[in-house]
Wavefront OBJ file of the C-alpha trace (Angstrom):
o trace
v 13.391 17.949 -5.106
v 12.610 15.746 -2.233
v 14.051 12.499 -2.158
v 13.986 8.934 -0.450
v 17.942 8.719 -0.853
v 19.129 6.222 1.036
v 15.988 5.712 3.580
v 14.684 2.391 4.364
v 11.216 0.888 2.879
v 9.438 -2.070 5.018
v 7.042 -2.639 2.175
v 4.497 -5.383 2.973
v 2.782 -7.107 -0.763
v 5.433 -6.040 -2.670
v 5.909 -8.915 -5.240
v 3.926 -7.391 -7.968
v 1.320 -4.567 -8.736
v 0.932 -1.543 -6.064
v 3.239 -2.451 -3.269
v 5.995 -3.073 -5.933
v 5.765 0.268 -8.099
v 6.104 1.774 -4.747
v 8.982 0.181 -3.906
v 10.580 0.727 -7.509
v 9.698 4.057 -7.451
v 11.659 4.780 -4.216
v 14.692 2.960 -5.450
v 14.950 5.422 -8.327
v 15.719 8.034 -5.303
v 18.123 5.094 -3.934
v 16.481 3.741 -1.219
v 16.716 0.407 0.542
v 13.424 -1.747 0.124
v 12.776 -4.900 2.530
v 10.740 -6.682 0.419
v 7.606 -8.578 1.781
v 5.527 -11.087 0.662
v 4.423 -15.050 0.946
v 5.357 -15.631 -2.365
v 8.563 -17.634 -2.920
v 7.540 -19.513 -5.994
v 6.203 -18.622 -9.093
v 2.074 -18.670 -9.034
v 0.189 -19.875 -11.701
v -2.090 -16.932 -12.514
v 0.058 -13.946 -10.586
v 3.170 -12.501 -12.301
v 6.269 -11.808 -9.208
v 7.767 -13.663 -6.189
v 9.889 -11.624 -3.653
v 13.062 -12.144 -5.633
v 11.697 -11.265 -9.044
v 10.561 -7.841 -7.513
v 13.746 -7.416 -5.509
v 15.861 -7.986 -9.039
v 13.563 -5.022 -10.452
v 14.091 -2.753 -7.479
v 17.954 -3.246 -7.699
v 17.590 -2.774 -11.339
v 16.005 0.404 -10.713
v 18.788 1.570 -8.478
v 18.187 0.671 -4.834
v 18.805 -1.802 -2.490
v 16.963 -5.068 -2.039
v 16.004 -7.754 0.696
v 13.539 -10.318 0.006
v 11.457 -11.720 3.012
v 9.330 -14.437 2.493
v 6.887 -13.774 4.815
v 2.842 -14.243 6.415
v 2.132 -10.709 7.725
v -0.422 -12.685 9.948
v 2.002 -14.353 11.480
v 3.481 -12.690 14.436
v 6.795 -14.214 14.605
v 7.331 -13.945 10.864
v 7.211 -10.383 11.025
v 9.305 -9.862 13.800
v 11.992 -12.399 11.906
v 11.535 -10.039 9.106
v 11.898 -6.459 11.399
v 15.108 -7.767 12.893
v 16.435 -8.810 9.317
v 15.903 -5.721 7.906
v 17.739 -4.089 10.959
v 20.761 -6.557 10.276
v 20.734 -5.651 6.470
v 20.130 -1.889 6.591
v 20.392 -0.687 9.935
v 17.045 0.677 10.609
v 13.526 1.444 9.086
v 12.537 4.767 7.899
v 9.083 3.701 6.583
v 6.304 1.396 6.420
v 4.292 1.015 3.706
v 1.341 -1.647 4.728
v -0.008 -2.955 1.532
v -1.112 -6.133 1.855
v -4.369 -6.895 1.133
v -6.992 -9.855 0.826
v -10.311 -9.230 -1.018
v -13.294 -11.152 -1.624
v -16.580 -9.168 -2.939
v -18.887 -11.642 -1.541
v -22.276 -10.599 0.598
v -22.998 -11.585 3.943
v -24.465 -15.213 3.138
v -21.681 -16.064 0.153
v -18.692 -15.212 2.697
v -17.707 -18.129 4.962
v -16.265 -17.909 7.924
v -12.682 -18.955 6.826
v -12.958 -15.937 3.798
v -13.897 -13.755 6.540
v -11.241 -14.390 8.909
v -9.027 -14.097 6.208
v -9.387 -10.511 4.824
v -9.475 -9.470 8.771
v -6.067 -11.041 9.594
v -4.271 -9.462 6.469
v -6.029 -6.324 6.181
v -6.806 -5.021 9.815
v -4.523 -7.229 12.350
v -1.738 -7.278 9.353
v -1.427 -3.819 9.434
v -1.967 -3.326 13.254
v 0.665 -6.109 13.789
v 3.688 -4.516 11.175
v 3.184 -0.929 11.978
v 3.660 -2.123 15.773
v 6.699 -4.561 15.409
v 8.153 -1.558 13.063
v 7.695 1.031 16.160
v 10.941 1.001 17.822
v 12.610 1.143 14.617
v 10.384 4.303 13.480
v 11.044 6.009 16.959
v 14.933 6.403 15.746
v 14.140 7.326 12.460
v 14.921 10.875 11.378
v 11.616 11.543 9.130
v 9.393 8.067 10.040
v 6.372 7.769 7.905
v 3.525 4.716 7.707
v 1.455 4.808 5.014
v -1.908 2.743 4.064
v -3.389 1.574 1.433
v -6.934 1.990 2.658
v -9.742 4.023 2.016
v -10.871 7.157 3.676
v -14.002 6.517 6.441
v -16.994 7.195 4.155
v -19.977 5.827 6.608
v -22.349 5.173 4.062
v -24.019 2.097 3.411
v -23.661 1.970 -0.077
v -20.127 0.933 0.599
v -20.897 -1.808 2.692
v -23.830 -3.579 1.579
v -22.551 -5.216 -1.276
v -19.808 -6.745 0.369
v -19.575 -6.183 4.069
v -16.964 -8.431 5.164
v -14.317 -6.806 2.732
v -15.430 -3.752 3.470
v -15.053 -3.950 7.638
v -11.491 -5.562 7.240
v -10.289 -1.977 4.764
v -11.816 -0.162 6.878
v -10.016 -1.613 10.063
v -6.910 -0.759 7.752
v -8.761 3.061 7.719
v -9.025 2.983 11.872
v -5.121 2.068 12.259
v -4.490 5.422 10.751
v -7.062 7.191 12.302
v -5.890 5.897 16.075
v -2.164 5.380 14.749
v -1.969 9.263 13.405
v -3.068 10.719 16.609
v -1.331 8.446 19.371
v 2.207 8.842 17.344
v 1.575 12.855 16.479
v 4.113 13.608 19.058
v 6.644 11.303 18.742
v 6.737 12.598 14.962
v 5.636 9.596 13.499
v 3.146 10.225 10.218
v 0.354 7.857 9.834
v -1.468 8.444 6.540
v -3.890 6.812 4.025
v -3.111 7.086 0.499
v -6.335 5.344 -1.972
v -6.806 5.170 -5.733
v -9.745 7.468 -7.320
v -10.105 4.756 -9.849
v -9.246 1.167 -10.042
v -5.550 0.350 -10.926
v -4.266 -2.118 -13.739
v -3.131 -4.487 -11.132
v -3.618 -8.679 -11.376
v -6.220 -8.649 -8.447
v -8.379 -5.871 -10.898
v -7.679 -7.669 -13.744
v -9.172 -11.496 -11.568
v -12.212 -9.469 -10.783
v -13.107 -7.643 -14.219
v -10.658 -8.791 -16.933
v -9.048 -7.342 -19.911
v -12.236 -4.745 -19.577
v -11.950 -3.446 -16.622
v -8.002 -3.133 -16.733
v -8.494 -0.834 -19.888
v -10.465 1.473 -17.802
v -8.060 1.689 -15.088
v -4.674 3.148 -14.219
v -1.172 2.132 -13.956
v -0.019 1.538 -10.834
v 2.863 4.400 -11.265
v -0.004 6.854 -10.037
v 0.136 5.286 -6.558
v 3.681 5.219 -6.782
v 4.208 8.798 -7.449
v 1.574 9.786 -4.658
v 3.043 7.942 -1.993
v 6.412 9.344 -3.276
v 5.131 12.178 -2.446
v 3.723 11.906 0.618
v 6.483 9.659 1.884
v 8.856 12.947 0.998
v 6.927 15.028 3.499
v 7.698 16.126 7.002
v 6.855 14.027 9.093
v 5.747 16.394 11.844
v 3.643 18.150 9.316
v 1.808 15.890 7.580
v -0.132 13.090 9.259
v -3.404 11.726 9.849
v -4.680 12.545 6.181
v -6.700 9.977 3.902
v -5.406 10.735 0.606
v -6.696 10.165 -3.101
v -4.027 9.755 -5.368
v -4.886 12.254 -8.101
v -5.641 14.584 -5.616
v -1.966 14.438 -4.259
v -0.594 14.795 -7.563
v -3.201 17.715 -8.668
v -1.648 19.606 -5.512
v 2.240 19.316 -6.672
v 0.959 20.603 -9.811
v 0.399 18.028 -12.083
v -2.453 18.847 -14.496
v -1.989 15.912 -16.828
v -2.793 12.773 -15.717
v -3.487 10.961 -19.087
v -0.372 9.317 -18.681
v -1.611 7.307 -16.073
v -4.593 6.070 -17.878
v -3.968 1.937 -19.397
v -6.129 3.812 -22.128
v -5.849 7.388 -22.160
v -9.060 7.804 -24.478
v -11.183 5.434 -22.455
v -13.659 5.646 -19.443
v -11.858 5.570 -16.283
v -13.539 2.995 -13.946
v -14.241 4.427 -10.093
v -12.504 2.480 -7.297
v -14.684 1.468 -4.177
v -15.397 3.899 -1.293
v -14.636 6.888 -3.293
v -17.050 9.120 -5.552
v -15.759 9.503 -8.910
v -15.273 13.260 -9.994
v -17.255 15.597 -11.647
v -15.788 16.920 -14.580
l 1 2 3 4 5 6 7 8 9 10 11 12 13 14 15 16 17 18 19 20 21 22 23 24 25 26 27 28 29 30 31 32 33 34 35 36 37 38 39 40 41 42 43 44 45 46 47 48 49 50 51 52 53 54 55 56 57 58 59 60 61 62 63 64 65 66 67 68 69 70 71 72 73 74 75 76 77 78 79 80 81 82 83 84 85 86 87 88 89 90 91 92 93 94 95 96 97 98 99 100 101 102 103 104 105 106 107 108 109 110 111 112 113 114 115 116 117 118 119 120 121 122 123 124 125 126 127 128 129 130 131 132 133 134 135 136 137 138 139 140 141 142 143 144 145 146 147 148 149 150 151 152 153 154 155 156 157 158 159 160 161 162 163 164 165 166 167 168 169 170 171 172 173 174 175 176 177 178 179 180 181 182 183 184 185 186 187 188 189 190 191 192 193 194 195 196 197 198 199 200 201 202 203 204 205 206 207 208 209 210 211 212 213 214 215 216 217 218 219 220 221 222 223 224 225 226 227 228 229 230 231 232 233 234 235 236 237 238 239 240 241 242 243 244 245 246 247 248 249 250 251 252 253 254 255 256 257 258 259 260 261 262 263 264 265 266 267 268 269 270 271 272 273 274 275 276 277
Protein backbone atom coordinates (compact mmCIF):
# COMPACT_ATOMS: atom_id res chain seq x y z
CA UNK A 1 0.00 0.00 0.00
CA UNK A 2 1.17 3.43 -0.77
CA UNK A 3 2.32 5.46 1.90
CA UNK A 4 3.32 9.11 3.04
CA UNK A 5 6.16 7.57 5.37
CA UNK A 6 8.25 10.00 6.34
CA UNK A 7 7.38 12.84 3.56
CA UNK A 8 6.83 16.33 4.50
CA UNK A 9 3.18 18.11 4.63
CA UNK A 10 3.11 22.16 4.29
CA UNK A 11 -0.54 22.13 5.20
CA UNK A 12 -2.05 25.65 5.16
CA UNK A 13 -5.73 25.84 7.67
CA UNK A 14 -4.84 23.05 9.48
CA UNK A 15 -6.09 23.87 13.06
CA UNK A 16 -9.33 22.11 12.81
CA UNK A 17 -11.83 20.52 10.25
CA UNK A 18 -10.45 19.60 6.55
CA UNK A 19 -6.91 20.79 6.54
CA UNK A 20 -6.42 18.92 9.91
CA UNK A 21 -7.93 15.33 9.05
CA UNK A 22 -5.57 15.65 6.23
CA UNK A 23 -2.80 16.21 8.12
CA UNK A 24 -3.80 13.41 10.77
CA UNK A 25 -4.43 11.17 8.23
CA UNK A 26 -0.88 11.43 6.77
CA UNK A 27 0.72 11.09 10.15
CA UNK A 28 -0.86 7.66 10.51
CA UNK A 29 1.64 6.79 7.42
CA UNK A 30 4.36 8.84 9.59
CA UNK A 31 4.76 11.86 7.96
CA UNK A 32 6.02 15.24 9.07
CA UNK A 33 3.17 17.99 9.04
CA UNK A 34 4.15 21.88 9.21
CA UNK A 35 1.23 23.03 10.60
CA UNK A 36 -0.38 26.38 9.40
CA UNK A 37 -2.72 28.60 10.62
CA UNK A 38 -3.43 32.27 12.36
CA UNK A 39 -4.77 30.75 15.20
CA UNK A 40 -2.62 30.83 18.36
CA UNK A 41 -5.34 31.19 20.90
CA UNK A 42 -8.32 29.49 21.59
CA UNK A 43 -11.51 31.14 19.55
CA UNK A 44 -14.65 31.51 21.00
CA UNK A 45 -16.92 29.68 18.55
CA UNK A 46 -14.02 27.45 16.58
CA UNK A 47 -12.65 24.29 18.26
CA UNK A 48 -8.30 24.07 17.46
CA UNK A 49 -5.26 26.42 17.50
CA UNK A 50 -2.00 25.25 15.73
CA UNK A 51 -0.76 23.47 18.83
CA UNK A 52 -3.95 21.64 19.69
CA UNK A 53 -3.86 20.14 16.08
CA UNK A 54 -0.12 19.56 16.15
CA UNK A 55 -0.67 17.48 19.71
CA UNK A 56 -3.33 15.34 17.60
CA UNK A 57 -1.05 14.81 14.64
CA UNK A 58 1.83 13.61 16.98
CA UNK A 59 -0.72 11.60 18.73
CA UNK A 60 -1.55 10.02 15.60
CA UNK A 61 2.02 9.13 14.87
CA UNK A 62 3.82 11.85 12.91
CA UNK A 63 5.75 14.69 13.32
CA UNK A 64 4.57 18.18 14.16
CA UNK A 65 5.51 21.99 13.68
CA UNK A 66 3.14 24.61 14.48
CA UNK A 67 3.38 27.97 12.49
CA UNK A 68 1.38 30.67 13.45
CA UNK A 69 0.92 32.21 10.42
CA UNK A 70 -1.25 34.91 7.74
CA UNK A 71 -0.97 33.05 4.40
CA UNK A 72 -1.59 36.66 3.01
CA UNK A 73 1.25 37.79 4.30
CA UNK A 74 4.26 37.36 2.19
CA UNK A 75 6.95 37.37 4.66
CA UNK A 76 5.03 35.13 7.05
CA UNK A 77 5.06 32.46 4.68
CA UNK A 78 8.43 32.60 3.69
CA UNK A 79 9.34 32.64 7.74
CA UNK A 80 7.25 29.60 7.76
CA UNK A 81 8.98 27.77 4.32
CA UNK A 82 12.42 28.29 5.80
CA UNK A 83 11.22 26.86 9.28
CA UNK A 84 9.94 23.95 7.97
CA UNK A 85 13.29 23.46 5.99
CA UNK A 86 15.21 23.90 9.43
CA UNK A 87 12.82 21.34 11.18
CA UNK A 88 12.45 18.68 8.47
CA UNK A 89 14.74 19.27 5.81
CA UNK A 90 12.56 19.81 2.91
CA UNK A 91 8.86 19.82 1.63
CA UNK A 92 7.36 17.01 -0.19
CA UNK A 93 3.84 18.53 -0.42
CA UNK A 94 1.55 21.32 -0.26
CA UNK A 95 -1.72 21.07 0.64
CA UNK A 96 -3.40 24.78 0.22
CA UNK A 97 -6.46 24.77 2.32
CA UNK A 98 -7.14 27.84 3.55
CA UNK A 99 -10.14 29.34 2.86
CA UNK A 100 -12.40 32.51 3.60
CA UNK A 101 -16.14 32.39 2.70
CA UNK A 102 -18.86 34.75 2.80
CA UNK A 103 -22.24 33.81 0.75
CA UNK A 104 -23.18 37.32 0.30
CA UNK A 105 -24.49 38.84 -3.32
CA UNK A 106 -22.98 41.52 -5.11
CA UNK A 107 -24.65 44.54 -3.09
CA UNK A 108 -24.34 42.68 0.63
CA UNK A 109 -20.41 42.11 0.02
CA UNK A 110 -18.24 45.13 0.93
CA UNK A 111 -15.27 45.85 -0.31
CA UNK A 112 -13.16 44.76 2.78
CA UNK A 113 -15.24 41.02 2.62
CA UNK A 114 -14.26 41.00 -0.87
CA UNK A 115 -10.71 41.64 -0.62
CA UNK A 116 -10.66 39.24 1.94
CA UNK A 117 -11.78 35.89 0.38
CA UNK A 118 -9.38 37.04 -2.72
CA UNK A 119 -6.22 37.36 -0.57
CA UNK A 120 -6.75 33.91 1.24
CA UNK A 121 -8.29 31.99 -1.39
CA UNK A 122 -6.62 33.03 -4.80
CA UNK A 123 -3.27 35.13 -3.86
CA UNK A 124 -2.96 32.64 -0.63
CA UNK A 125 -2.65 29.84 -2.67
CA UNK A 126 -0.68 31.53 -5.58
CA UNK A 127 1.69 32.96 -2.88
CA UNK A 128 2.44 29.28 -0.79
CA UNK A 129 2.56 27.05 -3.75
CA UNK A 130 5.29 29.66 -5.09
CA UNK A 131 7.43 30.23 -1.86
CA UNK A 132 7.12 26.17 -1.58
CA UNK A 133 8.71 25.82 -5.30
CA UNK A 134 12.28 25.42 -4.70
CA UNK A 135 11.59 23.10 -2.01
CA UNK A 136 9.16 20.92 -4.37
CA UNK A 137 11.85 21.03 -7.23
CA UNK A 138 14.14 18.64 -4.82
CA UNK A 139 11.48 16.61 -3.77
CA UNK A 140 11.43 13.00 -4.93
CA UNK A 141 7.45 12.65 -5.60
CA UNK A 142 6.26 16.67 -5.09
CA UNK A 143 2.57 17.02 -5.09
CA UNK A 144 0.20 20.41 -4.47
CA UNK A 145 -3.10 19.82 -3.90
CA UNK A 146 -6.33 22.26 -3.70
CA UNK A 147 -9.14 22.46 -2.09
CA UNK A 148 -11.14 24.09 -4.84
CA UNK A 149 -13.73 23.26 -7.09
CA UNK A 150 -13.55 22.05 -10.60
CA UNK A 151 -14.28 25.10 -13.44
CA UNK A 152 -18.04 24.60 -13.93
CA UNK A 153 -18.85 28.01 -16.05
CA UNK A 154 -22.30 28.19 -15.26
CA UNK A 155 -24.03 30.92 -13.77
CA UNK A 156 -25.92 29.18 -11.39
CA UNK A 157 -22.75 28.97 -9.42
CA UNK A 158 -22.06 32.44 -9.37
CA UNK A 159 -25.06 34.41 -9.04
CA UNK A 160 -25.85 33.81 -5.65
CA UNK A 161 -22.68 34.76 -4.36
CA UNK A 162 -20.19 36.04 -6.85
CA UNK A 163 -17.48 37.33 -4.84
CA UNK A 164 -16.92 33.86 -3.06
CA UNK A 165 -17.31 32.25 -5.96
CA UNK A 166 -14.42 34.29 -8.19
CA UNK A 167 -11.89 34.00 -5.20
CA UNK A 168 -12.48 29.52 -5.32
CA UNK A 169 -12.34 29.71 -8.49
CA UNK A 170 -8.96 31.71 -8.65
CA UNK A 171 -7.96 28.72 -6.24
CA UNK A 172 -9.41 26.42 -9.50
CA UNK A 173 -7.03 28.61 -12.12
CA UNK A 174 -3.74 28.02 -9.86
CA UNK A 175 -4.17 24.41 -10.71
CA UNK A 176 -5.20 24.77 -14.02
CA UNK A 177 -1.94 27.17 -14.95
CA UNK A 178 0.15 25.50 -11.99
CA UNK A 179 -0.52 21.73 -13.48
CA UNK A 180 0.63 22.57 -16.88
CA UNK A 181 3.70 25.03 -16.30
CA UNK A 182 5.20 22.38 -13.57
CA UNK A 183 4.19 19.05 -15.84
CA UNK A 184 7.79 18.75 -16.64
CA UNK A 185 9.56 19.43 -13.77
CA UNK A 186 7.28 16.54 -12.22
CA UNK A 187 5.49 18.60 -10.00
CA UNK A 188 1.50 17.46 -9.61
CA UNK A 189 -0.94 20.20 -9.28
CA UNK A 190 -4.41 18.83 -8.53
CA UNK A 191 -7.88 19.81 -7.17
CA UNK A 192 -9.47 17.58 -4.80
CA UNK A 193 -13.54 18.97 -3.80
CA UNK A 194 -16.26 17.46 -1.62
CA UNK A 195 -19.53 16.01 -3.52
CA UNK A 196 -21.40 17.04 -0.47
CA UNK A 197 -20.87 19.43 2.29
CA UNK A 198 -18.54 18.22 5.16
CA UNK A 199 -19.30 18.29 9.04
CA UNK A 200 -16.80 20.99 9.47
CA UNK A 201 -17.36 24.35 11.98
CA UNK A 202 -17.57 26.75 8.89
CA UNK A 203 -20.77 24.20 7.61
CA UNK A 204 -22.01 23.95 10.81
CA UNK A 205 -21.84 28.59 11.12
CA UNK A 206 -23.72 28.55 7.88
CA UNK A 207 -26.55 25.78 8.41
CA UNK A 208 -26.33 24.42 11.98
CA UNK A 209 -26.92 21.21 13.70
CA UNK A 210 -29.19 20.56 10.31
CA UNK A 211 -27.12 20.88 7.84
CA UNK A 212 -24.10 19.06 9.66
CA UNK A 213 -26.43 15.91 9.92
CA UNK A 214 -26.66 15.87 6.24
CA UNK A 215 -23.09 16.10 5.63
CA UNK A 216 -19.89 14.09 5.86
CA UNK A 217 -16.99 13.67 8.06
CA UNK A 218 -14.15 15.22 7.08
CA UNK A 219 -12.15 11.66 6.99
CA UNK A 220 -13.61 11.43 3.31
CA UNK A 221 -11.34 14.30 2.22
CA UNK A 222 -8.71 12.89 4.14
CA UNK A 223 -8.69 9.55 2.59
CA UNK A 224 -9.01 11.15 -1.02
CA UNK A 225 -6.21 13.33 -0.78
CA UNK A 226 -4.36 10.32 0.79
CA UNK A 227 -4.83 8.99 -2.11
CA UNK A 228 -4.02 11.24 -4.50
CA UNK A 229 -1.09 12.56 -2.53
CA UNK A 230 0.23 8.64 -2.86
CA UNK A 231 0.29 8.97 -6.62
CA UNK A 232 3.09 9.52 -9.07
CA UNK A 233 3.72 12.51 -9.46
CA UNK A 234 4.58 12.42 -13.15
CA UNK A 235 1.37 10.61 -13.73
CA UNK A 236 -1.16 12.24 -12.17
CA UNK A 237 -1.64 16.00 -12.41
CA UNK A 238 -3.84 18.61 -13.54
CA UNK A 239 -7.12 16.67 -12.43
CA UNK A 240 -10.14 18.35 -10.44
CA UNK A 241 -11.18 15.65 -8.26
CA UNK A 242 -14.50 14.78 -6.28
CA UNK A 243 -13.83 12.97 -3.32
CA UNK A 244 -16.19 10.01 -3.63
CA UNK A 245 -15.22 9.68 -6.96
CA UNK A 246 -11.50 9.05 -5.89
CA UNK A 247 -12.48 6.63 -3.42
CA UNK A 248 -15.19 4.80 -5.84
CA UNK A 249 -12.00 4.26 -8.18
CA UNK A 250 -9.69 2.44 -5.38
CA UNK A 251 -12.64 0.39 -4.89
CA UNK A 252 -14.51 1.51 -2.18
CA UNK A 253 -18.24 0.79 -2.61
CA UNK A 254 -19.34 1.77 0.86
CA UNK A 255 -19.30 5.09 1.73
CA UNK A 256 -21.95 5.13 4.58
CA UNK A 257 -19.27 5.42 6.88
CA UNK A 258 -18.63 8.75 5.92
CA UNK A 259 -22.09 9.98 6.33
CA UNK A 260 -22.57 12.24 10.13
CA UNK A 261 -25.96 10.27 9.57
CA UNK A 262 -25.74 7.34 7.51
CA UNK A 263 -29.69 7.11 7.09
CA UNK A 264 -30.10 10.77 6.28
CA UNK A 265 -30.16 13.02 3.09
CA UNK A 266 -26.78 13.93 2.09
CA UNK A 267 -26.65 17.74 1.43
CA UNK A 268 -24.79 18.76 -2.16
CA UNK A 269 -21.70 20.99 -1.80
CA UNK A 270 -21.47 24.14 -4.15
CA UNK A 271 -20.21 23.91 -7.77
CA UNK A 272 -20.85 20.30 -8.03
CA UNK A 273 -24.13 18.37 -9.22
CA UNK A 274 -25.21 15.94 -6.77
CA UNK A 275 -25.48 12.28 -8.20
CA UNK A 276 -28.05 10.40 -9.62
CA UNK A 277 -28.73 7.37 -7.92
Amino acid sequence: MATLAGKTLFVTGSSRGIGLAIARRAAVDGANIIVIAKTAEPHPKLPGTVYTAAAEIEEAGGQALPVVCDIRDEKAVASAVAQGLKRFGGIDIVVNNASAIALLTTEQVSMSRFDLMHSVNARGTFLVSKTCLPLLLDAENPHILTLSPPLNMLEKWFAPHLAYSMAKYGMSLCVLGMAGEFREQGIAVNALWPRTTIATAAVNMLGGEALTRRSRKPEIMADAAHAILTRPSREFTGNFCIDDEVLEGMGVTDLSRYAVDPDGQLSPDFFVEPRQE
